[in-house]
C-alpha positions as CSV (number, residue, x, y, z in Angstrom):
1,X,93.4,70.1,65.7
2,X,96.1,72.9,67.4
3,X,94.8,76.4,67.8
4,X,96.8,78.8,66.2
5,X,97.0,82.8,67.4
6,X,98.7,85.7,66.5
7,X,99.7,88.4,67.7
8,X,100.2,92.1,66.7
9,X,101.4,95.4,67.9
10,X,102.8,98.4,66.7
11,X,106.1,99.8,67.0
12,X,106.9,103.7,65.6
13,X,110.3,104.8,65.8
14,X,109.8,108.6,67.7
15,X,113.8,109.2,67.7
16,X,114.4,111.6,64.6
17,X,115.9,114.6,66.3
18,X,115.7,116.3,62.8
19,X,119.1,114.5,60.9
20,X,117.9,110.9,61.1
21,X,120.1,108.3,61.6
22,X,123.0,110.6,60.1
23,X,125.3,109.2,62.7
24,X,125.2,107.2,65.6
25,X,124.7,109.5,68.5
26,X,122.5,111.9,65.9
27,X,119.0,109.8,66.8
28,X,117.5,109.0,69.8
29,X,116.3,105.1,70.6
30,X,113.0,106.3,71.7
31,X,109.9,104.5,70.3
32,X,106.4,103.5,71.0
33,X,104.8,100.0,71.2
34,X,100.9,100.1,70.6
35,X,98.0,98.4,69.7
36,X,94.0,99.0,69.4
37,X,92.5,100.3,72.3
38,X,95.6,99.8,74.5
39,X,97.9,102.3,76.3
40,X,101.0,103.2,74.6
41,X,103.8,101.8,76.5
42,X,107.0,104.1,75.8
43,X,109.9,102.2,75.1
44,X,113.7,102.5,74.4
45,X,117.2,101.0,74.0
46,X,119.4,99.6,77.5
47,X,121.1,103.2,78.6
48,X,124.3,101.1,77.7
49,X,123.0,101.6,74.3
50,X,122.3,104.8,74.0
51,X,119.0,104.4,75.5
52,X,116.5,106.7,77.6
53,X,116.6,104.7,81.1
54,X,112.8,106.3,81.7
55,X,111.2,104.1,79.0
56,X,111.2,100.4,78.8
57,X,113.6,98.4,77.0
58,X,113.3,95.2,74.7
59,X,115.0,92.9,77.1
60,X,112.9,94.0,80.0
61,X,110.0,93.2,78.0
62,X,111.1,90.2,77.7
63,X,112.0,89.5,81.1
64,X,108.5,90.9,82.4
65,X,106.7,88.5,79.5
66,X,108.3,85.8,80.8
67,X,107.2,86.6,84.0
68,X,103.9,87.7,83.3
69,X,103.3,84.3,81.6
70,X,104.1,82.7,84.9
71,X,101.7,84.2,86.8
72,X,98.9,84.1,84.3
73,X,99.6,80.6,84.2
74,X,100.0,79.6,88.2
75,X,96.8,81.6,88.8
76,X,94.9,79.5,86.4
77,X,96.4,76.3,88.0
78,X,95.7,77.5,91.8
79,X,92.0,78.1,90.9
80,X,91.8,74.7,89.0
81,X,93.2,72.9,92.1
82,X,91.7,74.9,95.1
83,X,94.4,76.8,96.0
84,X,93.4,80.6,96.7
85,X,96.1,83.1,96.1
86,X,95.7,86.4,97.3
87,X,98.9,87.9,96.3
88,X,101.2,87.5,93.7
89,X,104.2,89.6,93.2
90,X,107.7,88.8,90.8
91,X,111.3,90.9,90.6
92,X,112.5,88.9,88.6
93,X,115.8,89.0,87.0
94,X,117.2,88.5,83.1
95,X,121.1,88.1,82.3
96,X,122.5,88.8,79.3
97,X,126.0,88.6,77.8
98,X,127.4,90.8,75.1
99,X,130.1,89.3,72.4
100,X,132.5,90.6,71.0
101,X,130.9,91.8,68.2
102,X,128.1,93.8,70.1
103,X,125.6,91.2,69.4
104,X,124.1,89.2,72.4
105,X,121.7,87.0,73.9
106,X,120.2,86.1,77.2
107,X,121.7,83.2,79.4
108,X,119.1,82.8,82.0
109,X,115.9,84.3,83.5
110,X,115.4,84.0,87.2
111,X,111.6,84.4,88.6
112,X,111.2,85.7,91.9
113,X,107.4,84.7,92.9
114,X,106.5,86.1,96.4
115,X,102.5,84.2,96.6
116,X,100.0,84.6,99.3
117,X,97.4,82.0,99.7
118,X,94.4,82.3,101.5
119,X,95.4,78.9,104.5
120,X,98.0,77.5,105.8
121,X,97.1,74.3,104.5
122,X,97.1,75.5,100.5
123,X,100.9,76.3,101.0
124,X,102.7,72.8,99.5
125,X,99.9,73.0,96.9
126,X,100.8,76.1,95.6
127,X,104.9,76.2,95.7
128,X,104.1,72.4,93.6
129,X,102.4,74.8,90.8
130,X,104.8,76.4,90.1
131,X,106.3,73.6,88.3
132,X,103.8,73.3,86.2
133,X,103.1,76.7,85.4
134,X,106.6,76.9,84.3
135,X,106.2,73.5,81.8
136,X,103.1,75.5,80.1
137,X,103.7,78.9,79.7
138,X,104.1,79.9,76.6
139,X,107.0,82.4,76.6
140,X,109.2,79.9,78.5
141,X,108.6,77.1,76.1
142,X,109.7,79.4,73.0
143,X,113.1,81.1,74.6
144,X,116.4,79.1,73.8
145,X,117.8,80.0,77.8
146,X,117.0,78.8,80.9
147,X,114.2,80.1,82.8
148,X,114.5,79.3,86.1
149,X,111.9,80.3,89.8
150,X,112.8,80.5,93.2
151,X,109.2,80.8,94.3
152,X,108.2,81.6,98.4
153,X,104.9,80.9,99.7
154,X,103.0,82.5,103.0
155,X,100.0,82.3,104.1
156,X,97.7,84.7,104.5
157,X,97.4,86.0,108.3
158,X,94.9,85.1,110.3
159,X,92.9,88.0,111.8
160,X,91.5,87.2,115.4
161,X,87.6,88.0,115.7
């Protein structure tokens, strides 16, 4: 039988600057994502759109979940297969196109994965995870775009004793 989960946060709207939404440049975008026992993470519209470019936006939310979902699941394969990572860092990179009509929607997500392993010998192991990881993460699965890596792979150096 599938599992099901769900998943809740929070969002408050913090942008009344005393009128309300009385016109469009009359409220801020500002607002908080929250949930029990978890930091507030401060968040905001693109600064195209009137946002505040010191909080986070929806669409780098998105990016970094589809990121984050990556890594969460590469790490899981490298331990299941004997590969020992180290270090794991991402800049990865979402496009999206505006219309005409304001609306928009993302054409493509590019992942960036800079891995460490531990050996030399663990390096074709772990740039093959990446396909994989990709196949099962959640986030990817669910988006109606392309998600696309460009993974690179070092090993660790060796220090001489």
């Amino acid at each position: 039988m599938a599992r099901t989960h769900r998943y809740t946060v929070d969002v408050t709207w913090t942008g009344d600057l005393g009128t309300g939404t009385s016109g469009y440049r009359e409220f801020s975008r500002d607002h908080e994502v929250s949930g029990p026992g978890k930091p507030v993470l401060p968040g905001s519209s693109d600064p195209a759109f009137r946002g505040d470019p010191s909080r986070y936006n929806p669409e780098e939310l998105l990016v970094a979940a589809l990121s984050q979902c990556h890594l969460l699941w590469f790490l899981h394969l490298a331990a299941a297969n004997g590969v020992v990572v180290t270090g794991y860092t991402d800049h990865p990179e979402g496009t999206m196109a505006e219309g005409p009509d304001g609306g928009g929607e993302f054409t493509d997500v590019l992942l960036r994965p800079e891995v460490t392993v531990a050996e030399p010998g663990m390096l074709a192991g772990a740039e093959q995870l990446h396909e994989q990881a990709h196949a099962l993460c959640f986030i990817a699965r669910s988006v109606n775009f392309p998600v696309r890596h460009q993974p690179s792979t070092t090993a660790a150096a060796v220090t001489a004793r």
